[in-house]
Backbone as a ProteinNet text record, in pm:
[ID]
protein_1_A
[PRIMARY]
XXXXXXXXXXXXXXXXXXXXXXXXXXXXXXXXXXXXXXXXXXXXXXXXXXXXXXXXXXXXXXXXXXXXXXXXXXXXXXXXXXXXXXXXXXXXXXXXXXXXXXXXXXXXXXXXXXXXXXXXXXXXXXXXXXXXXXXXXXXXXXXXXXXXX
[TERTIARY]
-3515.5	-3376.8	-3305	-3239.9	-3147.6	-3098.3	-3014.5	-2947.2	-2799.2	-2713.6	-2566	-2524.6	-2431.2	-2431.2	-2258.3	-2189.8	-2071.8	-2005.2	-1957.2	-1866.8	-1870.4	-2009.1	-2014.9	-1954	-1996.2	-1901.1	-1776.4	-1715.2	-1544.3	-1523.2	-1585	-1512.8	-1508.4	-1625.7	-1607.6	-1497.8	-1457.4	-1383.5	-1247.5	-1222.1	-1084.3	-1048.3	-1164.4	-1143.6	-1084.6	-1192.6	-1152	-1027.4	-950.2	-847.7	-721.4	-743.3	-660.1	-647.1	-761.5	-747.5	-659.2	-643.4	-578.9	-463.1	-412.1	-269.6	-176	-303.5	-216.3	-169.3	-282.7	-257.9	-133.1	-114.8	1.9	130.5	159.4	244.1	257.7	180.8	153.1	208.3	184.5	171.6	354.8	448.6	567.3	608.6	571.2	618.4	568.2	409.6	376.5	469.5	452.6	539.1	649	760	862.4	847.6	772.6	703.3	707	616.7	564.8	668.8	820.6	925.1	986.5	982.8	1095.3	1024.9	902.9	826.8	875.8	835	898.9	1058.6	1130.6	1253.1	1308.7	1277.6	1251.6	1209.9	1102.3	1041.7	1115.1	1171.6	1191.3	1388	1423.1	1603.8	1664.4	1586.6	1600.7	1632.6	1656.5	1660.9	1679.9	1661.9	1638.3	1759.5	1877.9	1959.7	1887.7	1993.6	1968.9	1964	2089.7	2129.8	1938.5	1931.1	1818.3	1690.2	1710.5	1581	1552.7	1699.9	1713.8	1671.8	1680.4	1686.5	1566.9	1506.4	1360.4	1246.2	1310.2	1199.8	1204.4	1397	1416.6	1459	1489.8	1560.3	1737.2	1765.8	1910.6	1920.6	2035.5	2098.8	2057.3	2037.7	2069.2	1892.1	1850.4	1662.6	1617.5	1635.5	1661	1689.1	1821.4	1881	1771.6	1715	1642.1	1543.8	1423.6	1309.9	1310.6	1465.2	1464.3	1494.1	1598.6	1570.8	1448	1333.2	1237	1154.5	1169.9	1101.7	1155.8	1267.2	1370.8	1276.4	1273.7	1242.2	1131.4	1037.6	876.4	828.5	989.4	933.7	886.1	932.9	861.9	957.7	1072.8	1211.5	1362.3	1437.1	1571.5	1676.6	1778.3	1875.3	1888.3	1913.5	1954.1	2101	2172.5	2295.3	2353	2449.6	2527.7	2474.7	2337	2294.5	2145.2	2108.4	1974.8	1859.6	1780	1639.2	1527.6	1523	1400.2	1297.2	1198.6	1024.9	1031.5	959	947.3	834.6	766.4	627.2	527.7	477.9	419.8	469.5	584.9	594.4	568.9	568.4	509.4	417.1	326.5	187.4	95.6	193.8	178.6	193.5	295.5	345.9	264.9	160.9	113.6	-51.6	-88.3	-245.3	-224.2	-114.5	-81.3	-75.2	-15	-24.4	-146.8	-210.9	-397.4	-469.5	-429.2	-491.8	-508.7	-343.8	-320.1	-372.1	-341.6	-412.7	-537.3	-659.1	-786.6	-823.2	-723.3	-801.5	-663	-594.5	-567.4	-686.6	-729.3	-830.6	-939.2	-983	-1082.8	-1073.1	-977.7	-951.3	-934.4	-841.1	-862.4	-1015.7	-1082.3	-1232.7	-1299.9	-1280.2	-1344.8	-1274	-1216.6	-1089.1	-946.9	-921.5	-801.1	-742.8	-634.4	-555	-415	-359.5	-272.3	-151.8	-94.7	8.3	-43	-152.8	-214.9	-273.7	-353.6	-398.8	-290.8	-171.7	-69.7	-25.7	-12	-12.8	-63.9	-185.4	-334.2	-336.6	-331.6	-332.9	-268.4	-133.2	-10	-52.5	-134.7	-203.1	-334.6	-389	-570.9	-539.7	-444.6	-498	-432.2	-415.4	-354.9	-467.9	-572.5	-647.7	-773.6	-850.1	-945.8	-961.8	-1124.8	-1123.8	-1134.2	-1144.1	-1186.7	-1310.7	-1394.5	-1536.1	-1503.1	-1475.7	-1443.1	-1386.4	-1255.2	-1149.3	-1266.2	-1355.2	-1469.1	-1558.6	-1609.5	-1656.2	-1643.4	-1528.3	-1423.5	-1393.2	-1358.3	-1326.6	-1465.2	-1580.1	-1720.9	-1748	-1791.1	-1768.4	-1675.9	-1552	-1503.3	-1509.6	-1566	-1545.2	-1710.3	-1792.8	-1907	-1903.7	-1784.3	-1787.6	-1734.4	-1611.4	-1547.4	-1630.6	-1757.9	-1831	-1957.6	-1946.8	-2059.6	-2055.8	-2203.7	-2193.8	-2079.1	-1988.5	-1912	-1779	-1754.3	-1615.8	-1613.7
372	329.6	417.9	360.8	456.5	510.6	614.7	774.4	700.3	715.4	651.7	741	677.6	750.9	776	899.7	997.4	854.6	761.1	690.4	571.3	574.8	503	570	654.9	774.4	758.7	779.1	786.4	648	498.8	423.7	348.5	467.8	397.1	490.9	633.9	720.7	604.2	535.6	510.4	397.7	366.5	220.6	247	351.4	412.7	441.3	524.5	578.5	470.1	354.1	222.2	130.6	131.5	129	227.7	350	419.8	372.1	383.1	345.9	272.6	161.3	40.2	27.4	76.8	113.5	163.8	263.9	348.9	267.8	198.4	71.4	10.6	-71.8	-136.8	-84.1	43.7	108.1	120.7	147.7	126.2	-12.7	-78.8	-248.5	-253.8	-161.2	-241.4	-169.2	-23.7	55.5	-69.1	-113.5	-121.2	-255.5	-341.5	-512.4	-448	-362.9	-327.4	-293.5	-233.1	-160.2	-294.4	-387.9	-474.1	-584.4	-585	-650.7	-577.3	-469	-396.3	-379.3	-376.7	-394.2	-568.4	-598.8	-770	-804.3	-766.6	-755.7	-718.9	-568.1	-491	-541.6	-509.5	-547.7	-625	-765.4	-898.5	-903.3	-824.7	-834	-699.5	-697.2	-545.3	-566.4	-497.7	-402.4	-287.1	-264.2	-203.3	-68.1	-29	80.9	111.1	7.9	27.9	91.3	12.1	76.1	224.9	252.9	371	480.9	432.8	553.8	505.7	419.7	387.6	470.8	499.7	524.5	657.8	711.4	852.3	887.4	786.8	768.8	691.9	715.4	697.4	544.1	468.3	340.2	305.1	407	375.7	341.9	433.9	400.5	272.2	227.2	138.4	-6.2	-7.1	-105.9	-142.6	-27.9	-10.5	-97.6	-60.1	-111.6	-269.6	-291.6	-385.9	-528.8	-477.7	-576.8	-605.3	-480.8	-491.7	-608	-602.8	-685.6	-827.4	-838.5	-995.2	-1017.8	-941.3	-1012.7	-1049.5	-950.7	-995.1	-1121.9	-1184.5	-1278.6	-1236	-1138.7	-1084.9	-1039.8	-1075.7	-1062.8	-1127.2	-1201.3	-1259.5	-1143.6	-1157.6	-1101.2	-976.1	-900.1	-740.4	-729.2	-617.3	-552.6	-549.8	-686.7	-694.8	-770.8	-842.3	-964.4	-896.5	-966.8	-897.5	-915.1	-845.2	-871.8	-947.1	-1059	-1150	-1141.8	-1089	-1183.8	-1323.5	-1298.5	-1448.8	-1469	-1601.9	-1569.4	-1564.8	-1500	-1371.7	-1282	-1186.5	-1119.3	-1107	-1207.6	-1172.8	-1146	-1228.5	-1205.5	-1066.6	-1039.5	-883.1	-774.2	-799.3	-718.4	-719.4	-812.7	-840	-769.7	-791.5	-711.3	-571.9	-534	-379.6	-305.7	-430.3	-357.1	-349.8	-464.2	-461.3	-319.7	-305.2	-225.8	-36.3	-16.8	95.9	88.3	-17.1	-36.5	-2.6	-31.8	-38.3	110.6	173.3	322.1	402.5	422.7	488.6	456.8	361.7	363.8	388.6	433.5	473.2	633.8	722.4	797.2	877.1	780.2	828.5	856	737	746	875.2	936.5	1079.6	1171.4	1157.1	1249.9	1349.4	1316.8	1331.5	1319.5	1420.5	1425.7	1325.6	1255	1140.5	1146.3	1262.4	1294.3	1318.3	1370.7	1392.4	1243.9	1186.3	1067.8	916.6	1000.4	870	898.7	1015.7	1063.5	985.2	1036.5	995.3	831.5	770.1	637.6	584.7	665.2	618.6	589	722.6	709.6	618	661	586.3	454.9	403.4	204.3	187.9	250	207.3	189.7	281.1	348	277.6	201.7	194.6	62.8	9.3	-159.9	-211.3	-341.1	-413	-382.8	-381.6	-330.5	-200.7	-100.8	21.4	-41.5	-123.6	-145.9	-175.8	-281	-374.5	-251.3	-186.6	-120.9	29.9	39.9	144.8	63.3	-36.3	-144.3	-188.3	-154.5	-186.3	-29	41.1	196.3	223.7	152.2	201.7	118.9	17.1	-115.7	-61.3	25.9	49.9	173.2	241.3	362.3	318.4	234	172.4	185.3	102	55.2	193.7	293.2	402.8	472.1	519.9	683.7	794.3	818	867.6	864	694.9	610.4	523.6
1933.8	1940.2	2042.5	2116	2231.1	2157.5	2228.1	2189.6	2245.5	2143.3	2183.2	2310.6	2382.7	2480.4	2469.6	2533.3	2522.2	2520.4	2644.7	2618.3	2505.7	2405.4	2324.5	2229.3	2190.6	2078.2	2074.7	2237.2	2200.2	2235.9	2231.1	2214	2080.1	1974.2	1843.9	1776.1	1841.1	1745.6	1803.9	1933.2	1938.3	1881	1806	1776.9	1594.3	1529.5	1417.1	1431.7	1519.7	1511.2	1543.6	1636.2	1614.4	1505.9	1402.6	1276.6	1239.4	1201.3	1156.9	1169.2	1324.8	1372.1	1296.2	1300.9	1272	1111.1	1026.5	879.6	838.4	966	897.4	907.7	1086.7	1081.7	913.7	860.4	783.8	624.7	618.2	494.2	437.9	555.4	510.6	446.3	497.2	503.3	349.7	350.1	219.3	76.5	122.3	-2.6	6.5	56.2	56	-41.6	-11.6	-41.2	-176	-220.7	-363.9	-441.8	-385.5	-440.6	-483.3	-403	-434.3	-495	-480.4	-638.3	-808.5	-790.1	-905.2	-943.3	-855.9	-902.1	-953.2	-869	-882.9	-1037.7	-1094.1	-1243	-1315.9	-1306.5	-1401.4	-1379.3	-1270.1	-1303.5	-1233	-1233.5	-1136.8	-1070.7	-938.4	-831.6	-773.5	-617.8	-537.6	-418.7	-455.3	-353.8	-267.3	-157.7	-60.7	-116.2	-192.3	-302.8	-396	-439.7	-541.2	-475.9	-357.2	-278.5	-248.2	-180.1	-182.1	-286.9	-343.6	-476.9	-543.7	-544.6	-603.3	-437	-387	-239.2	-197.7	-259.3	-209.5	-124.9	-78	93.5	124.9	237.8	252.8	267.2	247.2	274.7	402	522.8	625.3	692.4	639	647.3	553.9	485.2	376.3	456.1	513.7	639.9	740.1	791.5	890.8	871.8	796	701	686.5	595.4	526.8	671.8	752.5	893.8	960.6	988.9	1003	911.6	793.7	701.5	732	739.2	738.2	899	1019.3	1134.4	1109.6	1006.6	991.1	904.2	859.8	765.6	602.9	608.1	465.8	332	388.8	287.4	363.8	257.9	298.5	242.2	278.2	233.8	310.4	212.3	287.8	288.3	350.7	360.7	245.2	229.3	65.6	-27.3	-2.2	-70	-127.5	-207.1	-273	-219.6	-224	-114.5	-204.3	-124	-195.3	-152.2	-164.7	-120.7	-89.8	27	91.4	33.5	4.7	-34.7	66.9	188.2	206.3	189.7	198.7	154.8	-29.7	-81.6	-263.1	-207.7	-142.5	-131.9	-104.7	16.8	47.9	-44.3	-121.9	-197.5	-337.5	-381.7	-493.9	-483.2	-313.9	-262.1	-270.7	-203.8	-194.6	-363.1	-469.5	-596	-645.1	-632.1	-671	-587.7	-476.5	-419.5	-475.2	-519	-536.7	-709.3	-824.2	-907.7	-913.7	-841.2	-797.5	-771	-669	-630.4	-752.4	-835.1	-877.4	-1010.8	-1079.6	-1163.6	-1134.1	-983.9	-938	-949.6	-921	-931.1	-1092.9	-1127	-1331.8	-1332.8	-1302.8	-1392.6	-1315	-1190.3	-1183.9	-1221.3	-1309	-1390.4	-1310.6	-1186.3	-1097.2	-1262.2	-1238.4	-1324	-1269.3	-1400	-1383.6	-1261.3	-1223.5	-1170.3	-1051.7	-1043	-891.7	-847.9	-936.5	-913.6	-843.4	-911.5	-862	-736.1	-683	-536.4	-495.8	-474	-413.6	-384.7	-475.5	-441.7	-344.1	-397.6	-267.2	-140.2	-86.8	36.3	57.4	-5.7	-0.1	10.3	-77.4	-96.3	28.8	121.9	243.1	403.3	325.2	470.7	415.3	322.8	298.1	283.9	327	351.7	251.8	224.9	123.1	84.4	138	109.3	26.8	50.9	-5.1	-165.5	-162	-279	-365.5	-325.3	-405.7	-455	-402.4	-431.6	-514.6	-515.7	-610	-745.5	-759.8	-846.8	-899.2	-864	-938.3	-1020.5	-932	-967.1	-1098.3	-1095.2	-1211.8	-1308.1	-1295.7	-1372.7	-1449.6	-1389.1	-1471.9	-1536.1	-1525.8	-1605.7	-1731.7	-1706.5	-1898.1	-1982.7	-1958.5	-2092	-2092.5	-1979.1	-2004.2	-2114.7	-2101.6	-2197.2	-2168.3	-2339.9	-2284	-2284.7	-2273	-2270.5	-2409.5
[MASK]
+++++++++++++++++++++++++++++++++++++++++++++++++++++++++++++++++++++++++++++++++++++++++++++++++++++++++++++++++++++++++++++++++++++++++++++++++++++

């Protein structure tokens, strides 16, 4: 088998690392999708105000975000009116919860303690493929019924 050669190397690290990029793009949109699923559930509907303070962040980053989302198609409303899920945006917002679901129970089952574990997820269900999720989600789906549990 050939020996990869230097510019093969760095055109798979840049390709890894444009994955990366783009994840991270992505990962706001999705926290935000997931926030206003949950507020949506829990106190029928998601203000700009609510966001804020469910995210930790100012009105004015909040605005920011939430226009971003309205140009992306992924929420109506905003400013004085309540922010709806479009349905892609539910949609988005419903994978991103499976996702962080998936690696925070991946995480419980190697015993990450609960508070660290909910960190953790935050980040991970963002950077890792489906292949990975499937496979974290089998992994833990065979520890339930182990020796043990």
């Amino acid at each position: 088998m050939p020996e990869e050669s230097s510019h093969d190397r760095l055109a798979s690290a840049s390709a890894r690392f444009r994955g990366t990029r783009a994840a991270h793009r992505g990962e706001t949109a999705e926290d935000y999708l997931e926030a206003v699923l949950s507020l949506e559930e829990t106190a029928g509907c998601a203000r700009v105000g609510d966001l804020a303070r469910h995210m930790g962040v100012s009105h004015v980053t909040v605005s920011r975000i939430v226009a971003r989302l309205v140009r992306d198609g992924l929420v109506s409303g905003g400013s004085r009116k309540p922010i709806v899920l479009t349905p892609l945006g539910a949609k988005v917002a419903r994978r991103s919860r499976r996702r962080h679901e998936i690696v925070l129970a991946f995480l419980l089952a190697l015993r990450v303690p609960a508070e660290q574990a909910e960190i953790d997820a935050e980040g991970i269900e963002h950077h890792v493929s489906e292949a990975t999720i499937r496979a974290m989600k089998r992994w833990s789906a065979s520890r339930e019924g182990g020796p043990g549990h």
